[in-house]
N, CA, C and O atoms as CSV, one atom per row, in Angstrom:
chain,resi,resn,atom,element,x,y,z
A,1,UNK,N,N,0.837,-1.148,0.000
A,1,UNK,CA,C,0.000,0.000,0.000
A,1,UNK,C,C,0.901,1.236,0.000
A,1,UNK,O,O,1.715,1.527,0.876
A,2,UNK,N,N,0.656,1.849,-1.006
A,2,UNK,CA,C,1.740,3.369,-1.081
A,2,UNK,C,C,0.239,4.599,-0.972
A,2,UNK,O,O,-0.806,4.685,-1.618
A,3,UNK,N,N,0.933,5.538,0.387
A,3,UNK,CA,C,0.245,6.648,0.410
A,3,UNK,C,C,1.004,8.039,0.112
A,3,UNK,O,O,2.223,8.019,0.286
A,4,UNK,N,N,0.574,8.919,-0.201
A,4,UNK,CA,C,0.546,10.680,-0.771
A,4,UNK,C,C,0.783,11.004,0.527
A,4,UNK,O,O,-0.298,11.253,1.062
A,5,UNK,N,N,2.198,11.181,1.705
A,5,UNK,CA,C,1.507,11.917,2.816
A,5,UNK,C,C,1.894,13.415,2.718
A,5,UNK,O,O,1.975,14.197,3.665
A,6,UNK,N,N,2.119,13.677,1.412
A,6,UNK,CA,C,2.357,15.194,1.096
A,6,UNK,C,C,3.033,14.850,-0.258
A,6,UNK,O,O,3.305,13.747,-0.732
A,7,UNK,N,N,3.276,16.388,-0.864
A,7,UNK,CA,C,3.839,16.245,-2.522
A,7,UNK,C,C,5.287,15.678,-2.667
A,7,UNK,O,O,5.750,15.246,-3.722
A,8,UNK,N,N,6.061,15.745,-1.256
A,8,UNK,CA,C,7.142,15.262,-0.974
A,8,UNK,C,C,7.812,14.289,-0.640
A,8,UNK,O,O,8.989,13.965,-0.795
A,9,UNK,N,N,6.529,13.639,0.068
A,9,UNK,CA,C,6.922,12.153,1.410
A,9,UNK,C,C,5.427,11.204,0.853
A,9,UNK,O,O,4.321,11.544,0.432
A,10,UNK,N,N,6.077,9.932,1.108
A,10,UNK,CA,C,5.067,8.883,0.645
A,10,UNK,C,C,5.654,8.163,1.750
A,10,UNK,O,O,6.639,8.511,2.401
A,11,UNK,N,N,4.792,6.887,1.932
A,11,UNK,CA,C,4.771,5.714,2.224
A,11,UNK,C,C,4.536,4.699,1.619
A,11,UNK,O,O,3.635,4.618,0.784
A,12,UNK,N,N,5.160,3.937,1.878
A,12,UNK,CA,C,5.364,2.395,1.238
A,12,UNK,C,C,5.439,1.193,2.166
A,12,UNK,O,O,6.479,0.779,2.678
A,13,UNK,N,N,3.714,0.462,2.397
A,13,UNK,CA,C,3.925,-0.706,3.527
A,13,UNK,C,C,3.212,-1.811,2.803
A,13,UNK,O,O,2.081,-1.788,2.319
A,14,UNK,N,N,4.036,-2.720,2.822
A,14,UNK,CA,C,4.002,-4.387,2.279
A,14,UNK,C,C,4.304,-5.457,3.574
A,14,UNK,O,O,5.218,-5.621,4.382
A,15,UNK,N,N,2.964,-6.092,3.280
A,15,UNK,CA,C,2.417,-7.262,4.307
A,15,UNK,C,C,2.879,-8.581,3.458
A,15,UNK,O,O,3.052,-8.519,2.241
A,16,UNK,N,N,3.045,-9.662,4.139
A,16,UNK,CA,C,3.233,-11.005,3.534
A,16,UNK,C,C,3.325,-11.955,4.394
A,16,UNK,O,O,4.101,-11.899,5.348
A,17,UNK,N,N,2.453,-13.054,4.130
A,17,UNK,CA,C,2.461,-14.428,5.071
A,17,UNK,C,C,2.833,-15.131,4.134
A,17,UNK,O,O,2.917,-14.620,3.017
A,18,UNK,N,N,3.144,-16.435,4.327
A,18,UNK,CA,C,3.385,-17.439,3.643
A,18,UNK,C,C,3.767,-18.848,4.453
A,18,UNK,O,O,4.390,-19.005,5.503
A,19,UNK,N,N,3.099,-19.885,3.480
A,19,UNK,CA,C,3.635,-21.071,4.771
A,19,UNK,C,C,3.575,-21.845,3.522
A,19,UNK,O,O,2.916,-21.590,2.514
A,20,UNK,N,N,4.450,-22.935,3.773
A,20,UNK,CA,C,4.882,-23.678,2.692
A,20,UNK,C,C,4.678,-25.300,3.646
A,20,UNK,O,O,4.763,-25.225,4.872
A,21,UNK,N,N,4.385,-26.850,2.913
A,21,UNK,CA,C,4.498,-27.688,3.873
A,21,UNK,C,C,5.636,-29.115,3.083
A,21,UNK,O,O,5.410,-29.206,1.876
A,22,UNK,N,N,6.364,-29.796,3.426
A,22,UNK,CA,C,7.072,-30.863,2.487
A,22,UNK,C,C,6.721,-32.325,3.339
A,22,UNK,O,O,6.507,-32.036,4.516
A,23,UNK,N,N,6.635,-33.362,3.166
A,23,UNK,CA,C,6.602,-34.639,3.976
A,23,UNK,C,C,7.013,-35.335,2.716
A,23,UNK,O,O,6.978,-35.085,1.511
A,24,UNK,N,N,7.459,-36.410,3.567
A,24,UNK,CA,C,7.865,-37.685,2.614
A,24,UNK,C,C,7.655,-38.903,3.422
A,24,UNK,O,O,7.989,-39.020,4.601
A,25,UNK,N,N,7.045,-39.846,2.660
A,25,UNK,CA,C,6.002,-41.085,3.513
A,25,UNK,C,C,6.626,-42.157,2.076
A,25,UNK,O,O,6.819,-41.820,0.907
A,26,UNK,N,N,6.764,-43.138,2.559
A,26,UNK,CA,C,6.824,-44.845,1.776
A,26,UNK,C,C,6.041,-45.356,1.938
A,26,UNK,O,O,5.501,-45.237,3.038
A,27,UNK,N,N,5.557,-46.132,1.075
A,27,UNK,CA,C,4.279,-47.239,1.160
A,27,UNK,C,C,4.674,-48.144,0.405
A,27,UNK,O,O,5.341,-47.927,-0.606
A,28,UNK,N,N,4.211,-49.595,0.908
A,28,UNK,CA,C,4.097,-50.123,0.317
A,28,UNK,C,C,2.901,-50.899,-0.845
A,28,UNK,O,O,1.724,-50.618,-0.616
A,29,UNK,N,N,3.045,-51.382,-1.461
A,29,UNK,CA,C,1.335,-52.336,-2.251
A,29,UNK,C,C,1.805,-53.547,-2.778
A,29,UNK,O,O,2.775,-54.289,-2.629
A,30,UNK,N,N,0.869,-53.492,-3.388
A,30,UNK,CA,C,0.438,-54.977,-3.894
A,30,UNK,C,C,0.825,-55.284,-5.317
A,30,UNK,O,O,0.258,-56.231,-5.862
A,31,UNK,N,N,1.678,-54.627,-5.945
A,31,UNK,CA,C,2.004,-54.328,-7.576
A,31,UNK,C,C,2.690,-55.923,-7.778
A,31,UNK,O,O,3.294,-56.442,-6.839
A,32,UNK,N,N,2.529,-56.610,-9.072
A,32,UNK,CA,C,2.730,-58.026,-9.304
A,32,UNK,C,C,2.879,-58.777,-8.143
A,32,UNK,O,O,3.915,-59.369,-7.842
A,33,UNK,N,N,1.770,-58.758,-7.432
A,33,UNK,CA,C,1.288,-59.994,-6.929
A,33,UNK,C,C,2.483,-59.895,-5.495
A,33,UNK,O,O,2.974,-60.918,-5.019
A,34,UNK,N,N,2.747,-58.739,-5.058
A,34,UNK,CA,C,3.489,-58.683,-3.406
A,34,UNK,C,C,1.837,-58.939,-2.319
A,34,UNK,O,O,0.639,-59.056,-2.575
A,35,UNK,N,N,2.734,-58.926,-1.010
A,35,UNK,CA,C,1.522,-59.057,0.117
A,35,UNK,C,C,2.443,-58.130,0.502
A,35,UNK,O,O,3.643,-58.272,0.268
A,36,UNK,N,N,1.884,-56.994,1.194
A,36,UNK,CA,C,2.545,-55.573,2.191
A,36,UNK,C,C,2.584,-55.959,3.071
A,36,UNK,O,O,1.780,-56.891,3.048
A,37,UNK,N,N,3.153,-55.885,4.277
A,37,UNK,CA,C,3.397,-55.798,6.062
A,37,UNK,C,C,1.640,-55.148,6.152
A,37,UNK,O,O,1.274,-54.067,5.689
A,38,UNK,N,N,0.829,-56.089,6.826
A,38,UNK,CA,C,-0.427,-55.503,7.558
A,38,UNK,C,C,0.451,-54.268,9.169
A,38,UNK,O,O,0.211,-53.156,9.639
A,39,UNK,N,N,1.080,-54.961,9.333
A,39,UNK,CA,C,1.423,-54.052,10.700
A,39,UNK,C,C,3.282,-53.577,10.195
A,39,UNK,O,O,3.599,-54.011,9.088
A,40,UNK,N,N,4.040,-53.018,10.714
A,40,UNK,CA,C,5.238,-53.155,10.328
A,40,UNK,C,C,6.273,-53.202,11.892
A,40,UNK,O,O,6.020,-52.347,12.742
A,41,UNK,N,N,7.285,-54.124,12.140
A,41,UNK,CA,C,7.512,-54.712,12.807
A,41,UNK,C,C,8.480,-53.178,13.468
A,41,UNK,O,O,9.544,-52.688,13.090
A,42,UNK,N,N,7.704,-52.860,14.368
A,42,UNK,CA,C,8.335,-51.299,14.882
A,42,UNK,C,C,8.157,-51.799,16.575
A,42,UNK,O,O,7.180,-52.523,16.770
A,43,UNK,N,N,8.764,-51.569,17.436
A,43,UNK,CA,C,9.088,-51.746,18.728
A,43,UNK,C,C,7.757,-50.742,19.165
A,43,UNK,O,O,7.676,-49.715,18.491
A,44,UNK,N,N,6.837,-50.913,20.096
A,44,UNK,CA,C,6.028,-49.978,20.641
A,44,UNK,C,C,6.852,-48.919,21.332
A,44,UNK,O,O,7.826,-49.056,22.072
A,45,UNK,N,N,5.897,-47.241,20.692
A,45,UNK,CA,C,4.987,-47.437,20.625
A,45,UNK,C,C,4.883,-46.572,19.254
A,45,UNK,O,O,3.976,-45.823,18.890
A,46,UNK,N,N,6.017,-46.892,18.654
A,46,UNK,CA,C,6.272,-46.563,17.159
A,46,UNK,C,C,5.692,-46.825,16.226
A,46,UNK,O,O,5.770,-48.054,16.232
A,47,UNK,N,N,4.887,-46.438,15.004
A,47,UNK,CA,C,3.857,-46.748,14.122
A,47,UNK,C,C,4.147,-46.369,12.651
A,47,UNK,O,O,4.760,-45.304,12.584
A,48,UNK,N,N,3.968,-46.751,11.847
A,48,UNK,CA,C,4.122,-46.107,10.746
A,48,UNK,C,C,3.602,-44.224,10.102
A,48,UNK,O,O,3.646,-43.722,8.978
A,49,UNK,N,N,3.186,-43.711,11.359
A,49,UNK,CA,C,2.709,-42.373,10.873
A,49,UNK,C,C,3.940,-41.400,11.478
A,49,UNK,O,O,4.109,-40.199,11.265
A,50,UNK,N,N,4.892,-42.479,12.452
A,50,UNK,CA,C,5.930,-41.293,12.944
A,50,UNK,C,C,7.742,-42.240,12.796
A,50,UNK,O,O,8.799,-41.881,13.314
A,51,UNK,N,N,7.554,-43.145,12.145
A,51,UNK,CA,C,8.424,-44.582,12.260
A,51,UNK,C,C,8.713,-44.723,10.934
A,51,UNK,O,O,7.822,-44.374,10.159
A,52,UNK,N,N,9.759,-45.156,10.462
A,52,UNK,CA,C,10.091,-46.239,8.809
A,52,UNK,C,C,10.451,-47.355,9.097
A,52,UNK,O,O,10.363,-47.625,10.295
A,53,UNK,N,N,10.868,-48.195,8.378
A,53,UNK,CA,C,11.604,-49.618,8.112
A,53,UNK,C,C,12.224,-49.505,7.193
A,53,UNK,O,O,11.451,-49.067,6.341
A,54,UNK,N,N,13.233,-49.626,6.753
A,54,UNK,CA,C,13.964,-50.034,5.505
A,54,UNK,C,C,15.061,-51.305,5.538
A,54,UNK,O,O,15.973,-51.430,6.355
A,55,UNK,N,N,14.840,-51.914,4.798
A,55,UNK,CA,C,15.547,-52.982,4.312
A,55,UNK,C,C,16.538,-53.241,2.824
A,55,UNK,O,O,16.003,-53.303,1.717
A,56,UNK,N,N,17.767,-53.350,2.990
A,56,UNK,CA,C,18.505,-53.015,2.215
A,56,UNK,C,C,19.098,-54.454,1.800
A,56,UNK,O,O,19.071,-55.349,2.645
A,57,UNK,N,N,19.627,-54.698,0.532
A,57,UNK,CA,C,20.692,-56.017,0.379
A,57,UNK,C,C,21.244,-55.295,-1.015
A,57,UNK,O,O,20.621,-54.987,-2.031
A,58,UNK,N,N,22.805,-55.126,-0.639
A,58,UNK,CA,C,23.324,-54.612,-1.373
A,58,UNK,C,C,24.335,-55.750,-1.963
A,58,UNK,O,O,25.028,-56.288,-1.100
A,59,UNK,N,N,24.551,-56.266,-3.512
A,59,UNK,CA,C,25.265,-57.612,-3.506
A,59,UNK,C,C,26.301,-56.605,-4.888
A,59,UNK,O,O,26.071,-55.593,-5.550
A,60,UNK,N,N,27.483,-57.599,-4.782
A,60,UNK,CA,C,28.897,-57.624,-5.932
A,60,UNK,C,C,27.971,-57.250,-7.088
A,60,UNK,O,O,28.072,-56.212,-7.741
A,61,UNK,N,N,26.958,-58.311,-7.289
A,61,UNK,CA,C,26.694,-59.113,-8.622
A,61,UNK,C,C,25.166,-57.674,-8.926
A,61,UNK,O,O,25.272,-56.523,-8.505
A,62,UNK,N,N,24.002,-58.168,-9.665
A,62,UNK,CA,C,22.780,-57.810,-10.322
A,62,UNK,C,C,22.031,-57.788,-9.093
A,62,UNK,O,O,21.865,-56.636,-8.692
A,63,UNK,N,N,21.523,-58.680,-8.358
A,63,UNK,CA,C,21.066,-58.921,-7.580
A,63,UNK,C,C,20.732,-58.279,-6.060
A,63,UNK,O,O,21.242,-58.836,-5.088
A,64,UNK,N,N,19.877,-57.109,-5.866
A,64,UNK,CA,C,19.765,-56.626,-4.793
A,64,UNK,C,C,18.487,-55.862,-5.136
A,64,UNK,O,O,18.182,-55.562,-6.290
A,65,UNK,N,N,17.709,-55.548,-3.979
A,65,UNK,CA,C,16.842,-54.860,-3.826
A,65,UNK,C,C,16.222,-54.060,-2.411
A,65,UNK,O,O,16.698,-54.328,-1.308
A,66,UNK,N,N,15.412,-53.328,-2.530
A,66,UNK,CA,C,15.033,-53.255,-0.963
A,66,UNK,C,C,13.234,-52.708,-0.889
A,66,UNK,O,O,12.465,-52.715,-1.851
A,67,UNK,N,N,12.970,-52.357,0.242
A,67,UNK,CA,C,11.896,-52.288,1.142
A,67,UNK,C,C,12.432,-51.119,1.942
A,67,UNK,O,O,13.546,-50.856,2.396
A,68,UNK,N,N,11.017,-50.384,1.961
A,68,UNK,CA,C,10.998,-49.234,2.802
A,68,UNK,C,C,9.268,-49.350,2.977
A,68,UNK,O,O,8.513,-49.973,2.231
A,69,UNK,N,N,8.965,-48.701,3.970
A,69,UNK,CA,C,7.817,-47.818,4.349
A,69,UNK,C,C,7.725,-47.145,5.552
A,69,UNK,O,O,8.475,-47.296,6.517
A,70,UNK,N,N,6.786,-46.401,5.462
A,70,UNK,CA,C,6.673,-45.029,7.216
A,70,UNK,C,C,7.104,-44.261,6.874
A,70,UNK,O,O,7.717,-44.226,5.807
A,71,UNK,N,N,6.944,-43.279,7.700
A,71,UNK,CA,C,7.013,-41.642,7.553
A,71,UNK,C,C,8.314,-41.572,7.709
A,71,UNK,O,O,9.002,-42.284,8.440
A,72,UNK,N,N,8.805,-40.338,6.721
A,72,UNK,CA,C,10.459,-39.905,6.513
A,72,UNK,C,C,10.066,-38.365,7.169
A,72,UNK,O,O,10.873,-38.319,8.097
A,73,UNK,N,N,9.584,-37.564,7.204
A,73,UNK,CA,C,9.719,-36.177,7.801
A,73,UNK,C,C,8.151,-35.861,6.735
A,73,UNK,O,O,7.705,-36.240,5.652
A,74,UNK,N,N,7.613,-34.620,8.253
A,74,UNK,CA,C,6.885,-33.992,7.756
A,74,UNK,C,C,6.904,-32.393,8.333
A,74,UNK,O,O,6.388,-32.209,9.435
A,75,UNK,N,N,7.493,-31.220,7.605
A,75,UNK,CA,C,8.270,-30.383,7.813
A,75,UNK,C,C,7.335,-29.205,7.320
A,75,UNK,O,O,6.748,-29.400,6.255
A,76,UNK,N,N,7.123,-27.962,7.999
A,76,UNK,CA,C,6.297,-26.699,7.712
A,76,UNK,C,C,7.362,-25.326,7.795
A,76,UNK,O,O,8.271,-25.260,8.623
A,77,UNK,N,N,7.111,-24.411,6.928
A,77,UNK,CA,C,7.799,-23.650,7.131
A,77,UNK,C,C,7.011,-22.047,6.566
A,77,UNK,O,O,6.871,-21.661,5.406
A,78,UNK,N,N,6.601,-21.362,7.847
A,78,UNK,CA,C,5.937,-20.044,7.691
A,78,UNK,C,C,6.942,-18.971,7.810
A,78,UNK,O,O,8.035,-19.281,8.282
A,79,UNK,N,N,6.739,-17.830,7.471
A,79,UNK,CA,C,7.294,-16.642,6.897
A,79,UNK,C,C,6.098,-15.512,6.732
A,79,UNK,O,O,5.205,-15.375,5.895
A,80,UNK,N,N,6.623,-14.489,8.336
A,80,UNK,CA,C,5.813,-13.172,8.085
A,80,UNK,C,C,6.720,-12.160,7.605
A,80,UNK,O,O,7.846,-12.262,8.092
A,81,UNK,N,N,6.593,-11.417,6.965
A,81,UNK,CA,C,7.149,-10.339,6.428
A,81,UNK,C,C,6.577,-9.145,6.253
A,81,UNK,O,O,5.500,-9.088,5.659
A,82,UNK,N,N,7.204,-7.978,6.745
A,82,UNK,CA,C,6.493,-6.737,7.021
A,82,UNK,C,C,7.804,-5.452,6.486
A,82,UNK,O,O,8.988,-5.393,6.817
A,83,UNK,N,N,6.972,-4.513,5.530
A,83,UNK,CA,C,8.163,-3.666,4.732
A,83,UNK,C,C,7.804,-2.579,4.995
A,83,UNK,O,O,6.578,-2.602,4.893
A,84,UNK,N,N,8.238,-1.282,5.376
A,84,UNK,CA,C,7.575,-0.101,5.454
A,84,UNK,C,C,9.114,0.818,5.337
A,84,UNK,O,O,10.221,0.584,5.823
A,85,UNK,N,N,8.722,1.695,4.658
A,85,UNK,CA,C,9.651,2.448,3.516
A,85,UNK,C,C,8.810,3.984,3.688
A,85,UNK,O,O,7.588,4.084,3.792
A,86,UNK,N,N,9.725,5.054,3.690
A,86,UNK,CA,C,9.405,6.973,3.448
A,86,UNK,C,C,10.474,6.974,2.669
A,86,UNK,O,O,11.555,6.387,2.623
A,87,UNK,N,N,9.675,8.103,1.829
A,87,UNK,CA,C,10.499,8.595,1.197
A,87,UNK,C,C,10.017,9.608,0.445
A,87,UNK,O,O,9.005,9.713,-0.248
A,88,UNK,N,N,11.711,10.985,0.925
A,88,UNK,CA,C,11.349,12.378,1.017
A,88,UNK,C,C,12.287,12.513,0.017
A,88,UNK,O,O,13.309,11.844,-0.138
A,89,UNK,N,N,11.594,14.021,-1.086
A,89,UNK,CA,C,11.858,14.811,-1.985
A,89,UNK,C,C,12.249,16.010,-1.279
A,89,UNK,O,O,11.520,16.857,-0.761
A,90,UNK,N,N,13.577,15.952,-1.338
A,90,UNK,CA,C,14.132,17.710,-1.098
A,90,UNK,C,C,15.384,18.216,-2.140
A,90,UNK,O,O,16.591,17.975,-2.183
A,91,UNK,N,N,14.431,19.066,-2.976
A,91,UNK,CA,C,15.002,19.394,-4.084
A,91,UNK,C,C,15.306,18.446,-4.533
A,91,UNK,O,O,14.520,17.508,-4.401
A,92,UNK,N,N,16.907,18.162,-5.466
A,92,UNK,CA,C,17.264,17.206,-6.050
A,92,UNK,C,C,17.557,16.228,-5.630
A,92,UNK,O,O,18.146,15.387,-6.309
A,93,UNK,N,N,17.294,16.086,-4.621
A,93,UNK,CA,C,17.865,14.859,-3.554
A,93,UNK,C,C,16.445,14.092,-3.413
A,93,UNK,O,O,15.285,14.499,-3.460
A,94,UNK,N,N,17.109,12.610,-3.188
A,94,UNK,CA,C,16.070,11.788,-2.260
A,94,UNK,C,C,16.673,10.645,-1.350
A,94,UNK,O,O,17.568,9.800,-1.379
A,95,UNK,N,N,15.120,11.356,-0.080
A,95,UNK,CA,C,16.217,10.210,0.913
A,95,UNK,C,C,15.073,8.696,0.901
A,95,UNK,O,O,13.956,8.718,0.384
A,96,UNK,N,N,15.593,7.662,1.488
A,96,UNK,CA,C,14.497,7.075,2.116
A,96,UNK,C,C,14.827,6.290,2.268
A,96,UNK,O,O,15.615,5.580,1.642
A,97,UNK,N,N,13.792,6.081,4.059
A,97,UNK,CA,C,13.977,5.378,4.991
A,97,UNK,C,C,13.109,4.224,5.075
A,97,UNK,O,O,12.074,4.200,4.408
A,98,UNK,N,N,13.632,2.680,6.296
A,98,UNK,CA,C,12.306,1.866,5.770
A,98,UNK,C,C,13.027,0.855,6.949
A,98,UNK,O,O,14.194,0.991,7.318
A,99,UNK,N,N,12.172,-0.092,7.415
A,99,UNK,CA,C,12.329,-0.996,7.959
A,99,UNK,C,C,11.690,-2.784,7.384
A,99,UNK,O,O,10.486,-3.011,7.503
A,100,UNK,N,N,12.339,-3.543,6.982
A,100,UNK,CA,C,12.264,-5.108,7.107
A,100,UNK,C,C,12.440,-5.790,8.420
A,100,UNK,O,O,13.336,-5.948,9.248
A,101,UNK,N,N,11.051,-6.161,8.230
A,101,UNK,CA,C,11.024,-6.803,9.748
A,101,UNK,C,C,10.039,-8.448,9.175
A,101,UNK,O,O,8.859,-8.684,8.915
A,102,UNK,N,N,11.829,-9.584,9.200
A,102,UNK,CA,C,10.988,-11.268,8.585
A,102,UNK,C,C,11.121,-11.801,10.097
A,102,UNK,O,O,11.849,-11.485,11.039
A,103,UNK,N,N,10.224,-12.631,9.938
A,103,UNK,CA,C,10.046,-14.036,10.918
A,103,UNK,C,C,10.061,-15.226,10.685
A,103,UNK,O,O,8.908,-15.593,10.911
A,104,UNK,N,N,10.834,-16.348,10.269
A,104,UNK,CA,C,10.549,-17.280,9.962
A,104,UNK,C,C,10.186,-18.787,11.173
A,104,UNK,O,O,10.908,-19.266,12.048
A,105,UNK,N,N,9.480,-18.983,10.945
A,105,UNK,CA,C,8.968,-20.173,12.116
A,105,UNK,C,C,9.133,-21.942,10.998
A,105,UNK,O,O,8.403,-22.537,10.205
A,106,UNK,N,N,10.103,-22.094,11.410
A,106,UNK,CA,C,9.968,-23.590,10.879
A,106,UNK,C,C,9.389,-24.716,12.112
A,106,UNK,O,O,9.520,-24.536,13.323
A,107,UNK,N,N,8.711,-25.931,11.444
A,107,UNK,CA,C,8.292,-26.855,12.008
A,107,UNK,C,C,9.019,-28.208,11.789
A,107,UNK,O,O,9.043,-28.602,10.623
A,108,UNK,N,N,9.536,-28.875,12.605
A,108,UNK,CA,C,10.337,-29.770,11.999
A,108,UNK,C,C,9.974,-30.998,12.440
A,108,UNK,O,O,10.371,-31.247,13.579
A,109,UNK,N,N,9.345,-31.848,11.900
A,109,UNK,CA,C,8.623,-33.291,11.952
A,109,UNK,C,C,9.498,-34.393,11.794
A,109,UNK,O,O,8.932,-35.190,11.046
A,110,UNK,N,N,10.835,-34.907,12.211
A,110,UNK,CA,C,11.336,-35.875,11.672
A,110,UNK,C,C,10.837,-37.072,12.156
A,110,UNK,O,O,10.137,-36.992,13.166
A,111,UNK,N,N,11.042,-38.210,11.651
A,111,UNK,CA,C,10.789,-39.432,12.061
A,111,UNK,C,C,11.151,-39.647,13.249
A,111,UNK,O,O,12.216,-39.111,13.555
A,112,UNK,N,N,10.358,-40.574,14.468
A,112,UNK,CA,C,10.652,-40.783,15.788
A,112,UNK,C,C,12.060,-41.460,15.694
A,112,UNK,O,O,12.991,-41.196,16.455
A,113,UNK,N,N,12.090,-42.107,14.960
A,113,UNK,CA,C,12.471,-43.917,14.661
A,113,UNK,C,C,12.989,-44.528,13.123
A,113,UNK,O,O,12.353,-44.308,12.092
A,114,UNK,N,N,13.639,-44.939,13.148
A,114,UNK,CA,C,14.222,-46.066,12.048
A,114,UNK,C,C,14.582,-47.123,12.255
A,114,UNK,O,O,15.178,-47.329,13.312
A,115,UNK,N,N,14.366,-48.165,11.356
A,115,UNK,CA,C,14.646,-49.321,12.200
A,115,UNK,C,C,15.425,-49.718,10.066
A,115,UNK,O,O,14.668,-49.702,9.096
A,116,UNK,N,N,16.755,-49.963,9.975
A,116,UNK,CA,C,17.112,-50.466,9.087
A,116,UNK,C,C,18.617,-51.064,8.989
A,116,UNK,O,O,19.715,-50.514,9.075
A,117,UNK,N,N,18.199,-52.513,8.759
A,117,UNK,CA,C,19.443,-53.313,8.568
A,117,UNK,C,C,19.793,-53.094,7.405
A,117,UNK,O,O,19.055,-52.593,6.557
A,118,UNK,N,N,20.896,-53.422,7.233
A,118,UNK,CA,C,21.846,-53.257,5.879
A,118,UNK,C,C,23.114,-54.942,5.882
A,118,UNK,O,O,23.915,-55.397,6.698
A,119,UNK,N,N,22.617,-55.370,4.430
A,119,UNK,CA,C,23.497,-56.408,4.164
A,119,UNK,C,C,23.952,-55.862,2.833
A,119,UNK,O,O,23.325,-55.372,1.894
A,120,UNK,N,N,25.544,-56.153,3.086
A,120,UNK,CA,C,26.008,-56.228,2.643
A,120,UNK,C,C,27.299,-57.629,2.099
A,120,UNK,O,O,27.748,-58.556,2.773
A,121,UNK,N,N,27.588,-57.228,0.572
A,121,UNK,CA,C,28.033,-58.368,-0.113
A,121,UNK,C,C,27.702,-59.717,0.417
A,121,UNK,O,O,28.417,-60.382,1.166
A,122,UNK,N,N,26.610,-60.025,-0.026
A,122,UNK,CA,C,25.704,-60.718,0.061
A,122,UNK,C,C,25.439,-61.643,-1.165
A,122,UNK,O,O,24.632,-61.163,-1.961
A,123,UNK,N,N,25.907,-62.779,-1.465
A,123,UNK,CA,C,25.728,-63.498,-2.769
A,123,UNK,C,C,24.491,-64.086,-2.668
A,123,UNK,O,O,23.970,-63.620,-1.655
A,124,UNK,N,N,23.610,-65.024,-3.302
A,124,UNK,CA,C,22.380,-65.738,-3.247
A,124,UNK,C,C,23.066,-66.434,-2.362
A,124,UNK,O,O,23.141,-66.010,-1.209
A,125,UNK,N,N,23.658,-67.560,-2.715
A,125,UNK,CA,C,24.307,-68.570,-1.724
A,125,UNK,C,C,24.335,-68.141,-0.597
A,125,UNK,O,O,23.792,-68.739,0.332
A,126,UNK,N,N,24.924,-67.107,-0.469
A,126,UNK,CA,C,25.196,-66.759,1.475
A,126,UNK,C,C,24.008,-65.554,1.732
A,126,UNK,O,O,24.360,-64.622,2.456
A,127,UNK,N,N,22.929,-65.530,1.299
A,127,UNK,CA,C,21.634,-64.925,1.889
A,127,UNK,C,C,21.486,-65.566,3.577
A,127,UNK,O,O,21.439,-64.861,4.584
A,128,UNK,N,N,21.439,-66.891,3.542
A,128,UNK,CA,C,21.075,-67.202,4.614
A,128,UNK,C,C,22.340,-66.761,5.895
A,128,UNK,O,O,22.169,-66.810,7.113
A,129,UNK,N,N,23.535,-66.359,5.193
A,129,UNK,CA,C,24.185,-66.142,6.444
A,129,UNK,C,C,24.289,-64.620,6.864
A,129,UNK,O,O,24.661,-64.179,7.952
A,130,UNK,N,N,23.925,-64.011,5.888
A,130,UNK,CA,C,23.395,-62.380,6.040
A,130,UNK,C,C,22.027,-62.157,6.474
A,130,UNK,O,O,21.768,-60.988,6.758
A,131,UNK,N,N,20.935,-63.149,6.612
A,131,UNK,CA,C,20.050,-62.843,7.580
A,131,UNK,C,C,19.945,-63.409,9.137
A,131,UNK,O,O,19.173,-63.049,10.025
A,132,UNK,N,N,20.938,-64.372,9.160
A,132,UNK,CA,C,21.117,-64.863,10.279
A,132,UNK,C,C,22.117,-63.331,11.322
A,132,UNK,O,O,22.036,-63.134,12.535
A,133,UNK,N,N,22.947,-62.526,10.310
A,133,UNK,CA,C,23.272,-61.296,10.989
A,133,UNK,C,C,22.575,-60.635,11.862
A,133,UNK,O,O,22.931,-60.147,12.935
A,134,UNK,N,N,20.545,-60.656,10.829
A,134,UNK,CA,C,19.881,-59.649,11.289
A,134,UNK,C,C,19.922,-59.193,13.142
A,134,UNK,O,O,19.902,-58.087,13.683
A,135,UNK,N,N,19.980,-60.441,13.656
A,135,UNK,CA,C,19.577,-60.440,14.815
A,135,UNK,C,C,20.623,-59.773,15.784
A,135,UNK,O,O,20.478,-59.481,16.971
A,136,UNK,N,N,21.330,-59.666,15.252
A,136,UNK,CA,C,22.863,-58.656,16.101
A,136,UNK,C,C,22.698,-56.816,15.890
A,136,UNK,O,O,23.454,-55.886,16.170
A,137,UNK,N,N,21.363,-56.886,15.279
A,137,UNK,CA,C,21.776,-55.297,15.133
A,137,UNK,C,C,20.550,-54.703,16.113
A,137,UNK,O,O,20.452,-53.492,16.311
């Protein structure tokens, strides 16, 4: 909003909110014939709306894949902003004055919890001795 407060001097005041939001969530389904985790194996009283799982097998060869699901972060970030600016005509000159006044309020949602093993070099053959690991971590 710019006002006339004489032939010389104006004002200049600019308002602004803004809020922005990001999350990132895994799911799993049912795509060629998988069955999903009905529950996902999280220690109470951890759940999939504040929890992940990921499961990793990383091998030499072709052969690796993984599993994830649960919430990765769900993150907000508002921003007030307030501008107010004069500005005086004397003779050839001009001055002008003004104040920026930001606020930023972030919200930061990370996951409670992760729960993810990692195998590594892992051939087919020795699968079974890389899940027999699981239980040490």
């Amino acid at each position: 909003m710019t006002w006339a407060l004489s032939t010389v001097a104006t004002n200049d005041l600019r308002f602004n909110y803004s809020s922005t939001n990001a999350s990132s969530l895994q799911s799993l389904d049912s795509f060629g014939g998988a069955v999903p985790l009905a529950t996902l194996p999280l220690p109470s009283p951890f759940t999939a709306k504040d929890a992940a799982l990921a499961f990793f097998v990383f091998t030499l060869g072709f052969d690796h894949g993984n599993l994830a699901t649960g919430q990765n972060a769900h993150n907000q970030q508002r921003q007030l902003n307030i501008l107010d600016s004069v500005s005086l005509q004397k003779g050839s000159h001009s001055l002008k004055f003004g104040i920026d006044y930001r606020r930023l309020s972030p919200r930061l949602e990370p996951r409670a919890y992760l729960q993810e093993p990692l195998f590594t070099r892992c051939t087919f053959r020795g699968i079974r001795r890389c899940f027999a690991q699981l239980h040490h971590f």
